[in-house]
N, C-alpha and C positions, 0 to 999 in steps of 0.2 A: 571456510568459516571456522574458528576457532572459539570453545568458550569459556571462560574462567570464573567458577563459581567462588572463588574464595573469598572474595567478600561479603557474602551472603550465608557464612556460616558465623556463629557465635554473636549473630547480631539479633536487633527486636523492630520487628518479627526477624524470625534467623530458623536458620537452617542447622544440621549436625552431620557428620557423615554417615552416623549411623543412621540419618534421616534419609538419606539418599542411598544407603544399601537397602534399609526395607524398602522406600519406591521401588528400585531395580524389577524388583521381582515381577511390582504390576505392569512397569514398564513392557515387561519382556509379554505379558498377557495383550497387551494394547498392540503393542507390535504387531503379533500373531492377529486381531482382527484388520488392522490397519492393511497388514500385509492380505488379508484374505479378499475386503474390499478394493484392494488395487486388482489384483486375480483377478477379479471376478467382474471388474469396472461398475463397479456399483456406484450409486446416486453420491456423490462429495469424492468418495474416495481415490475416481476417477483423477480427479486434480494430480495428484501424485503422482500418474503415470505421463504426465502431458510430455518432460522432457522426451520422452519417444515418444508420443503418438499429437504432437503439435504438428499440425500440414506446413512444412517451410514450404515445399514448392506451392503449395496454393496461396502463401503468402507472397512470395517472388512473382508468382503470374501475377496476382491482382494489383500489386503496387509498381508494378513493370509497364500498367498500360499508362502511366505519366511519365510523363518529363520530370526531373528533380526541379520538382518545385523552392518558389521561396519560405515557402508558409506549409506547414499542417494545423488545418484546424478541429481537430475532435472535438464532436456533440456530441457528451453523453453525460454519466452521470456513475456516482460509485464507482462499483469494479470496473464499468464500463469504458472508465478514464483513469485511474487512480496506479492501475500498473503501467500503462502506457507513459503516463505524466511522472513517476518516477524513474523511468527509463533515460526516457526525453531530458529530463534535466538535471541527471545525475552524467549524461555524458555531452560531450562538445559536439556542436555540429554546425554547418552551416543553415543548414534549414532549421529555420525556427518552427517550432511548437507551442500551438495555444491551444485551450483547455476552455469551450463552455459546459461546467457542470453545475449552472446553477442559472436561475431566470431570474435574477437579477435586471432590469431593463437598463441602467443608465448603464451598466457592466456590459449588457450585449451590444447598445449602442456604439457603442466608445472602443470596444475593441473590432467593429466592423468598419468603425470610420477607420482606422487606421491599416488592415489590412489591404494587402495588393491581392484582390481576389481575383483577378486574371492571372496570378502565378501562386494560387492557394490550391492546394488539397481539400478538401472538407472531407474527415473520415466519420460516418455517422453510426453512432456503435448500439442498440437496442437488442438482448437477444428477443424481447416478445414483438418489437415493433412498435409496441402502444404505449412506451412510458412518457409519461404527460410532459415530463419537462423535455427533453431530449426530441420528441417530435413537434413540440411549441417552439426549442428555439431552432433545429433544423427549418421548417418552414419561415424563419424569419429572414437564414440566412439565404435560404433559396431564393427570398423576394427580393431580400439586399443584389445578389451576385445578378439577377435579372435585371434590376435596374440599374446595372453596373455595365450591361451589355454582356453579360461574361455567360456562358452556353453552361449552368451548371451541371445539366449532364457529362458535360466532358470532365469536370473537377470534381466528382462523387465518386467515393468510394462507400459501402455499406455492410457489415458487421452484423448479421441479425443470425436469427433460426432458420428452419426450413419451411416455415409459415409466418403469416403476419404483415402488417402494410409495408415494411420497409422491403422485405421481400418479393412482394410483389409491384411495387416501385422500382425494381432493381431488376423484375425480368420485362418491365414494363417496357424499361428505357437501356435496357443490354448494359447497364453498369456493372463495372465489377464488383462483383459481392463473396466475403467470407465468412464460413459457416462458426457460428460460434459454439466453443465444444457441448456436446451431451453428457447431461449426469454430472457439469460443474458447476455449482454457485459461481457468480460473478465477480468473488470478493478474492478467488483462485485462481484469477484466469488471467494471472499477469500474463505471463509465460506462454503464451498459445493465442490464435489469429487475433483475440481481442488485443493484447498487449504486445505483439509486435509489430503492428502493422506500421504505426507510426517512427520507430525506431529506424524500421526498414525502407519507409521512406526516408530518412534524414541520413540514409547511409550506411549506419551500425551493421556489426557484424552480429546478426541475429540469430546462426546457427552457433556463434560463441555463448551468448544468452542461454541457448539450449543447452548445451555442454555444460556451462555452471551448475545447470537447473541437475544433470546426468549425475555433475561431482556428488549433489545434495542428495539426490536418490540410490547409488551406491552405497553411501554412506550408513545407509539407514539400517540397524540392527535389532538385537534383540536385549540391548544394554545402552543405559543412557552415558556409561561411562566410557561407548566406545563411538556413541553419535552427539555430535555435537547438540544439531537442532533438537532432541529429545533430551540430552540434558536442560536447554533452555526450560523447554517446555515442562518436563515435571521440574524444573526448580521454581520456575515463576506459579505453577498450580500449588504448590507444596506454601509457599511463602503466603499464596492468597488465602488458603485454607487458614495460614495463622494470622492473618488480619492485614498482609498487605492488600487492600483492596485498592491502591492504584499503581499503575506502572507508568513510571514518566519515562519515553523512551528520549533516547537526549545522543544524535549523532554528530560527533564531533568531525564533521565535513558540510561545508554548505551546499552540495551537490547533491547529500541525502535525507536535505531538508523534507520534498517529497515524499522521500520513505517514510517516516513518521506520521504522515497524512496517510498513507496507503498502511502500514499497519494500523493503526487507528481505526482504521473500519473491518480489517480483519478481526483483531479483536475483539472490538463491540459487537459485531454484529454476529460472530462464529459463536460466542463464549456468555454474552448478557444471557441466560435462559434462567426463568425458573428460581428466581431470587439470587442466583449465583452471578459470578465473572468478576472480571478486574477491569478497571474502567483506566483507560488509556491515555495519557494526557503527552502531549506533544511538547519539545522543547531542542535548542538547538546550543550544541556548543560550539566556542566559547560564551555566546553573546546572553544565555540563560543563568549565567552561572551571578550574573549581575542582577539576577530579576527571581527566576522562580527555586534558584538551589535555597536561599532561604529558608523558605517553606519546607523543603525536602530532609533539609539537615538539622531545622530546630522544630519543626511542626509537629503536629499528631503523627506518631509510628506509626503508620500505615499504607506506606509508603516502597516501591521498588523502583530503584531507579536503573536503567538498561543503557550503558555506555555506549557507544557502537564507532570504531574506526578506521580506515586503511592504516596498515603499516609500512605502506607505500605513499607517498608522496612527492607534485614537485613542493620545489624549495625555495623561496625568494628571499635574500640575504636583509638584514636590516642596517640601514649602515651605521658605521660608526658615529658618535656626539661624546661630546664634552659637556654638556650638562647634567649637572649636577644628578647625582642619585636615575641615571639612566646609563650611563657607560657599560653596566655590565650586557645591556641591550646589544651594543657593537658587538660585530662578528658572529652572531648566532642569527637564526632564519624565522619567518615566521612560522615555518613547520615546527620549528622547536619550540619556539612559544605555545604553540596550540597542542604539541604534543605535552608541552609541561604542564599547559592549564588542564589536560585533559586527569594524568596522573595525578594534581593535586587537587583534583573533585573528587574523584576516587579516592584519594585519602582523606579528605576531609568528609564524607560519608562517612566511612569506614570508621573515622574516629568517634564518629558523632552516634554511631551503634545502627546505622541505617543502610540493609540492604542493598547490594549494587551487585549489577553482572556486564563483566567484559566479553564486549562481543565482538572481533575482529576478522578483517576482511582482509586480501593480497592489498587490495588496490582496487578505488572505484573505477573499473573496467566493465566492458562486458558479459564476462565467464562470471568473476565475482560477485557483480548482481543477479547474476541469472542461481548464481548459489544462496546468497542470501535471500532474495524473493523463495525462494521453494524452503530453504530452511527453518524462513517463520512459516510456512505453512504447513510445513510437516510438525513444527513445535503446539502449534492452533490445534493439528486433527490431535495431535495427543495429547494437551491438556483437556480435548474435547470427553477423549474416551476415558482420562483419570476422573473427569468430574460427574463421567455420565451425564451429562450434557447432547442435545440436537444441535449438534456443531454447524450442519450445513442450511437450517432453515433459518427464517427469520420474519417470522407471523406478527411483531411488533411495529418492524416497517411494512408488510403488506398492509396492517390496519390501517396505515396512515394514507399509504397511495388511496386505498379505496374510498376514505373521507375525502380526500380532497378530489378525485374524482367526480364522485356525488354532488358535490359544493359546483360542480364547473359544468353540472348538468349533464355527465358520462354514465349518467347510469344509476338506478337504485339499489344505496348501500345505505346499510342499519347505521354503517360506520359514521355517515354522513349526518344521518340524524341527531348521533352523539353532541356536534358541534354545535347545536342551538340547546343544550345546558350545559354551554357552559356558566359557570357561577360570576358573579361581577363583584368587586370591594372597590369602587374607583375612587379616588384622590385626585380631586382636577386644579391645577392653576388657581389661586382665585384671582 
């Protein structure tokens, strides 16, 4: 992964170089704890060490006891689904991959009528076992796959801790089950049995995955101008500090559409603390540059926008025409098209005085995402430690599980009680 800050300096909000030599310095302090907590495997920091200490072989046993299925269906939710689902559909496979992360009913419905659950996986991922949506719609699809005649014991696979109901469903019924790592936030855990199980079913070479993940933790220094993912990182802290208060990440592959949904909760939920962070808005190129560059290039300066692309590609020729005011279209590929629109977003920022940073990958492969996933995560812990920020918690969404818990008769929470004041202004039809 490569980065290029150069348009993010002399702009508003902008950067200087001499902005980024004084960073350095703190950079090199954050390092040193950053480094101290991987040592030490301490609580978040842990993440960082996964490229070595992710269980491949207990990954290979567990998803060896099927047959190559037609279907993987992961239950889950957040981190629980979000690195897996950007794996899944940033690479080619035969085995298709679905995603319930959310309880949506006409959503579950609809994509269980259509599955061949006698050649489905169901990977159901919970590290406590008890998260309301993830074990609401597992049990739906257990009573689906039952009525289906389909033995769902034989097509479970389960993702938990070392305690908890999924857990003990899983010694219940001799299901294979993998452990999901200790001391990592869920929002980290692309990279390790929660996010490669699925991969691993679909074929992927998932000790490539790891090797990316290895590229990105070598890399990691005591200088942001010798690490890539820490220049990201204090340039995007640095730029929020002067009022980019959002980053629209904008990847110019449709493959790493995903990514942008999986960072997105990396960042909100590592970095919202405490009045602070930069709020993440998702966007895809080309097809955004029609819709929300707009906003980006004439709107309020407040803005960072995060380019992201292989510099690999295939190539599909366009062919030649005679019509009018499109000839010059013959002979050139759609790669070149996307790589031209990609260059003149960038420069049409750039002109407009608005923040951007080039972020480049080999090619969406294996190794490469497995570098880019750990890249923004290492950029995360250390905008974490610039902003002095609790990177690894996130007490805004546990307020919420516990309200809606409460609401569903799971239990007495304070949080729950909050929900009957709420305030009413209503405007109805007349």
């Amino acid at each position: 992964m490569n980065v290029d800050l150069g348009n993010a300096l002399e702009t508003t909000p902008g950067l200087t170089t001499e902005t980024l030599d004084r960073l350095d310095s703190r950079v090199a302090a954050a390092h040193d704890r950053i480094a101290a907590g991987m040592a030490d495997d301490e609580f978040g920091y842990a993440a960082l060490t996964l490229p070595e200490t992710a269980d491949l072989d207990a990954i290979r046993a567990a998803t060896g006891r099927f047959d190559r299925p037609e279907a993987v269906l992961t239950v889950g939710i957040g981190g629980s689904a979000l690195g897996a689902a950007t794996l899944a559909n940033a690479l080619e496979s035969d085995v298709d991959a679905y995603f319930l992360d959310n309880v949506d009913p006409d959503a579950v419905d609809a994509l269980l009528a259509d599955l061949p659950l006698s050649e489905t996986v169901v990977n159901v991922v919970s590290k406590s076992g008890t998260t309301a949506e993830t074990l609401a719609n597992f049990l739906v699809v257990r009573e689906a796959m039952t009525e289906a005649g389909v033995d769902w014991t034989e097509r479970t696979l389960v993702t938990t801790g070392e305690e908890g109901n999924l857990r003990a469903l899983a010694d219940a019924h001799d299901l294979p089950a993998l452990d999901v790592p200790e001391g990592v936030p869920g929002r980290f855990t692309a990279i390790s049995t929660v996010g490669l199980a699925v991969p691993a079913l679909q074929g992927h070479d998932v000790e490539a995955v790891l090797a990316g993940g290895r590229d990105g933790m070598t890399s990691l220094s005591g200088s942001l101008f010798e690490t890539p993912a820490y220049a990201y990182g204090a340039a995007t802290y640095a730029l929020a500090e002067r009022g980019a208060l959002t980053n629209a990440v904008m990847p110019y592959a449709e493959s790493l559409e995903t990514f942008a949904e999986w960072f997105a909760q990396l960042w909100a939920e590592s970095l919202g603390k405490d009045g602070l962070g930069q709020t993440p808005a998702r966007a895809l190129g080309a097809t955004d540059q029609h819709s929300q560059l707009q906003l980006y290039r004439a709107g309020p300066p407040d803005k960072l926008v995060s380019l992201i692309r292989p510099t690999e590609r295939s190539s599909t020729p366009i062919p030649e025409t005679d019509l009018d005011g499109l000839a010059y279209l013959g002979g050139s590929s759609l790669a070149d098209l996307l790589d031209a629109e990609f260059e003149a977003t960038e420069a049409s920022l750039a002109a407009a005085g608005v923040p951007n940073v080039r972020l480049e990958i080999d090619r969406v492969d294996e190794r490469s995402l497995g570098e880019l996933l750990y890249g923004m995560e290492a950029a995360c812990v250390l905008y974490g430690e610039l902003a002095s920020v609790s990177t690894f918690t996130q007490p805004a969404v546990e307020w919420g599980k516990k309200a809606a818990r409460g609401l569903l008769g799971g239990g007495d929470f304070e949080e729950a009680a909050a929900v009957a004041n709420k305030r009413e202004h209503r405007i109805e039809r007349s």
